[in-house]
C-alpha positions in Angstrom: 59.8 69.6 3.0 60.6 68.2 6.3 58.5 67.4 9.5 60.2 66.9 12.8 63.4 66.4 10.7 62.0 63.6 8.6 61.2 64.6 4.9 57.3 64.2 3.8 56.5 61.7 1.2 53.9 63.2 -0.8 52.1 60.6 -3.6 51.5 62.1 -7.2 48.0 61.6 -7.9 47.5 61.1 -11.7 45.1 64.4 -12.3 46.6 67.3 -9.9 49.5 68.3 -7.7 50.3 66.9 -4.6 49.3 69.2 -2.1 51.1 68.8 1.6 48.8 67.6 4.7 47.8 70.2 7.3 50.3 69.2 9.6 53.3 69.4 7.4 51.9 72.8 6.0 49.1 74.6 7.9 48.1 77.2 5.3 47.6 74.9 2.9 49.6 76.0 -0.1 51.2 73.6 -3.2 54.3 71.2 -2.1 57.6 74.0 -2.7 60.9 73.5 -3.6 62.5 70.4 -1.2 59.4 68.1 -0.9 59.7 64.6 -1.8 56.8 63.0 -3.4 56.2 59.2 -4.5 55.4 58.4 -8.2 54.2 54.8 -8.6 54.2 52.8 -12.1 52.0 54.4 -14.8 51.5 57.9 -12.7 51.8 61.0 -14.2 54.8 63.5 -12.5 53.3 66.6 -11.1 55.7 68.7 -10.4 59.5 68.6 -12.0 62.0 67.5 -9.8 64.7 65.0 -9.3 64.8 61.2 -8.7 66.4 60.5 -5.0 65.3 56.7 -4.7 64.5 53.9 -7.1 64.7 53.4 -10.9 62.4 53.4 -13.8 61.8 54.3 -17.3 59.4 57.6 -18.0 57.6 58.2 -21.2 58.9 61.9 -21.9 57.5 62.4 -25.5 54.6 65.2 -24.2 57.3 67.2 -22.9 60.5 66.6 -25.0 59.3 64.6 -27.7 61.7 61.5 -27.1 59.8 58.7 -29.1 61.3 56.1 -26.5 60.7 55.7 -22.8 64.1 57.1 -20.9 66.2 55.5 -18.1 66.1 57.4 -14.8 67.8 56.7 -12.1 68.9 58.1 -8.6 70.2 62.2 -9.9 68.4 62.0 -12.6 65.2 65.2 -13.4 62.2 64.3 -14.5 59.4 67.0 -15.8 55.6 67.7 -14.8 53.4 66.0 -17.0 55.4 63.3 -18.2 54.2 59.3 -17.3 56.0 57.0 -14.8 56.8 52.8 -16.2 57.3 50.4 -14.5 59.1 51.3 -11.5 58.5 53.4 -7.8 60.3 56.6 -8.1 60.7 58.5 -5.0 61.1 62.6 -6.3 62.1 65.4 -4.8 60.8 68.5 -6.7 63.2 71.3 -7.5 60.1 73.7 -9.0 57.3 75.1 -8.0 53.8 74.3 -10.0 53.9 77.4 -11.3 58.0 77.1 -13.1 57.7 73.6 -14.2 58.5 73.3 -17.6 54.8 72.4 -17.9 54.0 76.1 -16.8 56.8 77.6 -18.7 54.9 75.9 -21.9 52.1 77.5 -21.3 53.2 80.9 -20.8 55.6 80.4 -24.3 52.0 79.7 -26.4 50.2 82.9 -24.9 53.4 85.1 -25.3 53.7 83.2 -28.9 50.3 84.4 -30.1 50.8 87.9 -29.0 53.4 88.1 -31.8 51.2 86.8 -34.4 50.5 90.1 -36.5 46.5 90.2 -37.1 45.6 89.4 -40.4 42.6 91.4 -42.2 40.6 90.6 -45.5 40.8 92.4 -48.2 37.5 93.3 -48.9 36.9 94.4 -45.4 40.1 97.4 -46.4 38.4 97.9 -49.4 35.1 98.7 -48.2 36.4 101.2 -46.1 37.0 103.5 -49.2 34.6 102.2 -51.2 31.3 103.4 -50.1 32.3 106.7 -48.8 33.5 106.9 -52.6 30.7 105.8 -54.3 28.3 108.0 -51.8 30.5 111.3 -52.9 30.7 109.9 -56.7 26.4 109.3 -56.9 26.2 112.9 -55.4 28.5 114.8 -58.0 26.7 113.0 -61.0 23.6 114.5 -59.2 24.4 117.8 -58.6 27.3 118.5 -61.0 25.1 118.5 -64.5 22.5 120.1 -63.4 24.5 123.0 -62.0 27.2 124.0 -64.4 26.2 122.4 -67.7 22.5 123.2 -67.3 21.2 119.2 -66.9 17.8 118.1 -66.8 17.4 117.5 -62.7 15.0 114.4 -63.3 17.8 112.5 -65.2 20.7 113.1 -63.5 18.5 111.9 -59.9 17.9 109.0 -62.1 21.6 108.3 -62.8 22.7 109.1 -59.3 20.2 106.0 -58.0 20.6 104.1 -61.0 24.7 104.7 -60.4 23.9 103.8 -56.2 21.9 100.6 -57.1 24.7 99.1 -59.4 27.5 100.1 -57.2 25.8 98.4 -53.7 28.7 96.1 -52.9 26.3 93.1 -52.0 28.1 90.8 -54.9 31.6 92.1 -53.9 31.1 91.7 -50.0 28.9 88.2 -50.4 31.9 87.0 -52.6 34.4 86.1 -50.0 32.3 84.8 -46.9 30.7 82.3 -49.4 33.9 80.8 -50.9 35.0 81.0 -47.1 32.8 78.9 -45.7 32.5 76.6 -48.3 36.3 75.9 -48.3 35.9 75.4 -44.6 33.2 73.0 -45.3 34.9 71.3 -47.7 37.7 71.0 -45.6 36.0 69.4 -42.7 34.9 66.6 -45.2 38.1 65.6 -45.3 39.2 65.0 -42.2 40.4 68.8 -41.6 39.4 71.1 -39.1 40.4 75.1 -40.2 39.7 77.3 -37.3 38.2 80.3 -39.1 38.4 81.8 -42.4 41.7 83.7 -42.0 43.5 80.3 -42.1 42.0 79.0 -45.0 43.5 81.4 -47.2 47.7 81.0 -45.2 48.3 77.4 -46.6 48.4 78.7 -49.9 51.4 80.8 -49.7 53.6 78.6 -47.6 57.5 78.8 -48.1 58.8 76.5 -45.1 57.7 73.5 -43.1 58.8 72.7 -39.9 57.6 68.8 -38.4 58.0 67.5 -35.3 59.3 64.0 -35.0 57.2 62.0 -32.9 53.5 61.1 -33.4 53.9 63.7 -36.8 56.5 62.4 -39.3 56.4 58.9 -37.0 53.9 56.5 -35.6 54.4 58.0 -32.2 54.6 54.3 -30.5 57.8 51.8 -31.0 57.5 48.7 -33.1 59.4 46.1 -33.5 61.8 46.1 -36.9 64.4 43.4 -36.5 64.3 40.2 -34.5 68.2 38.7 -34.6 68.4 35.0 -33.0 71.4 33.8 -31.5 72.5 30.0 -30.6 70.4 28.1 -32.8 67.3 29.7 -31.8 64.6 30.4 -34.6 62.8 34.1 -35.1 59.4 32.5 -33.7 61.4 30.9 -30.5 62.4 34.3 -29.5 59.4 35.9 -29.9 57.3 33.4 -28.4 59.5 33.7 -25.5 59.6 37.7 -25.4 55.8 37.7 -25.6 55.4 35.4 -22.8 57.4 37.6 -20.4 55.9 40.6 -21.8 51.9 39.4 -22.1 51.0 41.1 -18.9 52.9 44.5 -19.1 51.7 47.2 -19.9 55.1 49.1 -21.3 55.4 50.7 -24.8 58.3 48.3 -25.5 56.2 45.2 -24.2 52.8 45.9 -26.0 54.7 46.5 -29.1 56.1 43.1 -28.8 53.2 41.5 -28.5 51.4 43.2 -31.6 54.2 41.6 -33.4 53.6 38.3 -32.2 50.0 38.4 -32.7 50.6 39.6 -36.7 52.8 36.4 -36.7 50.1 34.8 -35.2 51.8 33.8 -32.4 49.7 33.7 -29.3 51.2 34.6 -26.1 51.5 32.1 -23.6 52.1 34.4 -20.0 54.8 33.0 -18.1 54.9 31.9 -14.9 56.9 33.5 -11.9 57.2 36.8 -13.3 59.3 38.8 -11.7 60.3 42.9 -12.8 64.1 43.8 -12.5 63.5 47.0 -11.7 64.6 49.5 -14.3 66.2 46.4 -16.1 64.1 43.8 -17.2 61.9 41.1 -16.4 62.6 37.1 -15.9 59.8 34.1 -15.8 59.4 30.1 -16.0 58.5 29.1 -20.0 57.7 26.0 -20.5 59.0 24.7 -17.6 62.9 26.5 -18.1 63.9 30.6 -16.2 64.2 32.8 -19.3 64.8 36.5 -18.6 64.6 39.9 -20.5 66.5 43.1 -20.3 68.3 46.2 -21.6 72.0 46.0 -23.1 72.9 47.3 -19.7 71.5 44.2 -18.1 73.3 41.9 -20.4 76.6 43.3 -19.5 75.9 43.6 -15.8 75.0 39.5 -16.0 78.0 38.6 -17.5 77.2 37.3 -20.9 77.8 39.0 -23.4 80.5 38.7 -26.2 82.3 41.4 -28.3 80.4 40.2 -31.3 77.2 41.2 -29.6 78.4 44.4 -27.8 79.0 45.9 -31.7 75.8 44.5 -32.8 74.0 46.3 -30.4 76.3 49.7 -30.3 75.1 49.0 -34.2 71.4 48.9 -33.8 71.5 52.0 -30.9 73.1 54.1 -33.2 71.0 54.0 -35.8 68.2 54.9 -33.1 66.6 51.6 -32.0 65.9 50.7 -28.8 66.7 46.7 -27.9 65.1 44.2 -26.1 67.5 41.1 -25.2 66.3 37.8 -24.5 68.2 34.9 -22.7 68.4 32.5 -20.2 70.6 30.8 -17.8 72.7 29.1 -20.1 73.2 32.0 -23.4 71.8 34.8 -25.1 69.0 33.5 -27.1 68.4 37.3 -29.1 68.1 40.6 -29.6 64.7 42.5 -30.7 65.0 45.8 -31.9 62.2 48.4 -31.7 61.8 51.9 -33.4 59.2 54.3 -33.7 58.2 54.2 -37.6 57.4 56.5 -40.2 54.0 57.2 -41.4 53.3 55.3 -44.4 52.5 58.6 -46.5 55.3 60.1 -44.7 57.7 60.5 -48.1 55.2 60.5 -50.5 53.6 64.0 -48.5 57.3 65.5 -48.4 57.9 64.7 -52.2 54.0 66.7 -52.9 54.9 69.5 -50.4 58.3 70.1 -52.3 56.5 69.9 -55.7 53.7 72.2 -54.2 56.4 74.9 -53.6 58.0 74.0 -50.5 61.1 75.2 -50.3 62.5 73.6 -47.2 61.6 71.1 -45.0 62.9 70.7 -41.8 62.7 68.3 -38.5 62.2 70.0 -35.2 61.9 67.0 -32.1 63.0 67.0 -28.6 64.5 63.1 -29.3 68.0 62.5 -29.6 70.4 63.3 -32.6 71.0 59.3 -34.1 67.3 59.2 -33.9 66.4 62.1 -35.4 69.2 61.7 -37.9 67.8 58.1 -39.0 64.4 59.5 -39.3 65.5 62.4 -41.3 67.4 60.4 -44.0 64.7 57.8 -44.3 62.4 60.3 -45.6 64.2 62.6 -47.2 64.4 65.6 -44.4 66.2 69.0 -46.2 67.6 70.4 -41.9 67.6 68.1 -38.5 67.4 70.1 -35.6 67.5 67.5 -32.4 67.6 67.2 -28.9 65.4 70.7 -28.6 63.3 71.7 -25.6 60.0 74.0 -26.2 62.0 77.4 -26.3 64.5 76.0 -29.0 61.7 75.2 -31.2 60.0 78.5 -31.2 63.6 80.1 -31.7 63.8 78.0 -34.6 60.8 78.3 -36.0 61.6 82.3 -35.3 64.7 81.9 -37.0 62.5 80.0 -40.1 59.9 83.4 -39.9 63.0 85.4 -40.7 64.3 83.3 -43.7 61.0 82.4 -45.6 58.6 84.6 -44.0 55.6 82.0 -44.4 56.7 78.8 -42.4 53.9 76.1 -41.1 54.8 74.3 -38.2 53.2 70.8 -37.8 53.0 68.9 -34.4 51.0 66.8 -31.7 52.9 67.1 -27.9 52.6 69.6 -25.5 55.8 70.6 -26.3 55.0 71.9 -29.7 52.3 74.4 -28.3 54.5 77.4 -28.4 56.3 76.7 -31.8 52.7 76.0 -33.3 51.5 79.3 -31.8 54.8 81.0 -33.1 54.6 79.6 -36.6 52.9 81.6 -40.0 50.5 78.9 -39.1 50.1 76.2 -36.8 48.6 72.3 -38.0 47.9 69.6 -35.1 47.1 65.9 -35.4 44.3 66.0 -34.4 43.5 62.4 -33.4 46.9 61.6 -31.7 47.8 65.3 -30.6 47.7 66.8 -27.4 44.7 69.0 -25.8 47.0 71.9 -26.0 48.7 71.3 -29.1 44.8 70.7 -30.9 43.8 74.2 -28.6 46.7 76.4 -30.0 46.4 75.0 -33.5 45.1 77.0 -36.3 44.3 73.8 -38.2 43.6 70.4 -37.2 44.3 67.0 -38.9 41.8 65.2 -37.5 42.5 61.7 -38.9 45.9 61.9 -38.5 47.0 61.8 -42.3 50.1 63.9 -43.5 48.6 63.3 -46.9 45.8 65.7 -46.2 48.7 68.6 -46.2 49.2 68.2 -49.9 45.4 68.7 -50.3 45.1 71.8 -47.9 47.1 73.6 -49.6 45.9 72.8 -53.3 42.4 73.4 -51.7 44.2 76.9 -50.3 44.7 77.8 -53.9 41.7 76.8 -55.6 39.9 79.4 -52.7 42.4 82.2 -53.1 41.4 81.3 -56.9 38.2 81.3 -57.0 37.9 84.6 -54.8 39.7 86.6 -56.7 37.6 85.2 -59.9 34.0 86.6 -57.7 35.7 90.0 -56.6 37.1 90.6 -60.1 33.8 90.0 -61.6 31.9 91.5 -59.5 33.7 94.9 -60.2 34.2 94.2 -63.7 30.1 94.4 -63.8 29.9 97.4 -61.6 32.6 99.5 -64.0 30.3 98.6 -66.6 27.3 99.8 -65.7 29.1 102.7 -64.1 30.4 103.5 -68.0 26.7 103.5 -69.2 25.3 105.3 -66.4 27.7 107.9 -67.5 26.5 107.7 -71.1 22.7 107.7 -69.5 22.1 104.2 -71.1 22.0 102.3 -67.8 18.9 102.1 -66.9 17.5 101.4 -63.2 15.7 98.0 -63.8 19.0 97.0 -65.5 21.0 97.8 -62.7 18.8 95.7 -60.2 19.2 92.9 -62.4 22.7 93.0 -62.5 23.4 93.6 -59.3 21.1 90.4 -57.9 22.4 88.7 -61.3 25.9 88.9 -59.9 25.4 88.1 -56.3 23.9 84.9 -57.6 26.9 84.3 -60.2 29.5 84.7 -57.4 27.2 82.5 -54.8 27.4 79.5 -57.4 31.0 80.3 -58.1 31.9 79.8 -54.7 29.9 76.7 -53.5 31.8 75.1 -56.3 34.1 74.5 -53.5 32.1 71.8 -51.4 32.9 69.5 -54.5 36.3 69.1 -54.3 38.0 65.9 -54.9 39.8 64.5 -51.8 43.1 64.4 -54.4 
């Protein structure tokens, strides 16, 4: 957007989308295609676009699910929604509010849902023919007796009331809303939100699980997993000297070397002179002597680095690490290499899923393929599908439907929402998860524990199990006393009793559920 030739700089405000003043747009609408707008550090990115002046590093994982912050530079896009580091970025949007892949998102979990084929309870089908039956049925045994075989009228009314008490499907219909709502009580207990009955029963029969990457299967935030010190330098020496430059940021990469400085109870000393290399490093007085801090790309651009270090670090990218080098003037004093870690339950929930019945596992994440890949064989990962953006996952999990019919899909970013809306059923973390992925979720995790998925579906079972055990009795009892009304045995007191007698049977039966163990 230009005004008297000169383009509009328009600042991203952290809750909304920059709107263009009066001036440069009298009627008021949202910035359009061509506007340049300013994104300062730690600002969200309202609209997508693409980065005309400056460099930073943007925390993608909402949108695509990349577990590290990415590079972006002059030509480079960025997407609504995502969060700006530690560097001025100058944008100029390409989208409108309403096409940003944000928006696109959204549409993709409403279409998503329309697909979803309702599901109905059995007993709700079953009462549809069963009460007209029974109706026609008490009125034969009334009429029929007396009428062609010459039937006292006093006792065949009696067996027609006798057979209308006995068959009243109160024990039948009470059967499954009890267990229901137990289950779901139950459930919440343990740290498990089910959004309605219907989903209590869909973990039971599950064929395939898809996961995302980041903030599922992982941490969601980088840690550090190797320290390597060069030139004589000790492990505590590097680290003492990372944290210093690092105590006052406020970066993924920087707070997670600090965390492991404090459990190595190391205290950070800040350093003085700080200065930021933007989109490269940092570089500070310690202890009197200029130390700096910076990407791979940094070391190369200052000169310093051997070919023994350039394959160490090719070594540790591959494998998907991100690395922090530390130096100063004189040499390379280090490398730190960060990674975003599995879940401590991570491969012991994969190896109960599998024995539970799970016939594939796969990896759905928006993060690159040696990352993925890494992850994947780590925990034991059956299919990696990488580098995918919202409408690749819900093809995939599509694709899944197809194969196995019953696929969960498990996930915390925004840019799950569609595949969790696509899926058999959808399952959010609930504590680290998105608004919308926790909104379009059927089920919530809401402590964040993968180990709770082994449960949900045992606890599926045991429901599904203990259902069928009240509706089986409870018409087990009512062919009974069908048989001796028949034989004019029943009697109408008897029928009363049994009736109430199994109501009450299949009420206990079913609140046997709120005392489920949490294994």
């Amino acid at each position: 957007m230009r005004l008297h030739g000169r383009p509009v700089l328009l600042r991203a405000c952290a809750g909304g989308l920059p709107k263009t003043s009066g001036a440069a747009d009298p009627r008021g609408k949202a910035a359009r295609p061509g506007a340049h707008f300013i994104v300062k550090p730690g600002e969200r990115f309202p609209l997508d676009g693409r980065v005309i002046e400056g460099s930073s590093r943007v925390n993608q994982a909402p949108i695509t699910g990349e577990s590290m912050p990415v590079g972006k530079e002059i030509g480079n896009d960025v997407f609504a929604g995502t969060v700006n580091g530690d560097g001025a970025l100058v944008v100029e949007a390409t989208k409108r509010a309403d096409q940003t892949t944000l928006a696109n998102i959204i549409r993709m979990v409403g279409e998503a849902h329309s697909r979803k084929a309702p599901s109905e309870q059995w007993v709700e089908r079953f009462a549809r023919y069963y009460t007209p039956a029974v109706m026609i049925v008490a009125l034969l045994i009334f009429l029929l007796p007396p009428l062609f075989f010459s039937g006292p009228w006093d006792r065949w009314f009696y067996s027609a009331l006798v057979l209308l008490v006995i068959a009243c499907p109160c024990a039948l219909v009470i059967s499954t809303p009890v267990s229901i709502v137990a289950a779901l009580a139950a459930a919440a207990r343990h740290g498990i939100l089910i959004k309605g009955g219907v989903f209590v029963e869909a973990p039971a029969r599950l064929a395939a699980v898809a996961m995302d990457k980041t903030g599922t299967l992982t941490e969601g935030r980088p840690s550090v997993v190797e320290v390597v010190p060069l030139n004589g330098h000790t492990e505590q020496e590097l680290i003492e000297r990372a944290a210093a430059l690092e105590a006052r940021s406020e970066h993924p990469l920087a707070q997670a070397v600090i965390r492991y400085a404090q459990s190595r109870d190391i205290k950070p000393i800040p350093a003085d002179d700080v200065q930021v290399i933007q989109g490269k490093g940092v570089s500070g007085h310690f202890r009197g002597r200029l130390f700096w801090l910076g990407s791979h790309r940094y070391l190369e651009e200052r000169g310093q680095e051997s070919s023994s270090m350039h394959d160490q670090l090719e070594t540790l990218a591959s494998s998907g690490r991100s690395v922090i080098v530390v130096g100063n003037e004189e040499h390379v004093c280090g490398f730190i290499a960060l990674s975003d870690e599995l879940r401590a339950s991570t491969r012991e929930t994969l190896e109960a899923l599998r024995s539970l019945g799970g016939e594939h596992i796969v990896m759905l994440t928006g993060d690159n393929r040696p990352t993925a890949a890494a992850i994947a064989e780590e925990c034991g990962i059956d299919e990696v599908r990488a580098e995918l953006l919202p409408e690749d996952k819900i093809a995939a999990i599509e694709q899944l439907v197809d194969d196995y019919e019953r696929v969960a899909m498990i996930g915390d970013g925004v840019n799950d929402a569609p595949a969790l809306a696509r899926a058999t059923i959808g399952i959010a973390m609930g504590a680290a998860g998105t608004d919308a992925a926790i909104e379009t979720a059927d089920i919530a995790l809401m402590t964040d524990d993968l180990s709770r998925l082994p449960w949900l579906i045992r606890h599926s079972r045991r429901t599904l199990s203990i259902i069928r055990q009240n509706i089986a009795f409870s018409l087990a009892v009512k062919a009974a006393f069908v048989g001796l009304t028949f034989w004019g045995i029943a009697s109408l007191w008897g029928a009363i009793a049994a009736d109430m007698g199994a109501s009450l049977l299949v009420i206990a039966n079913g609140l046997r559920l709120l005392s489920v163990s949490s294994r």
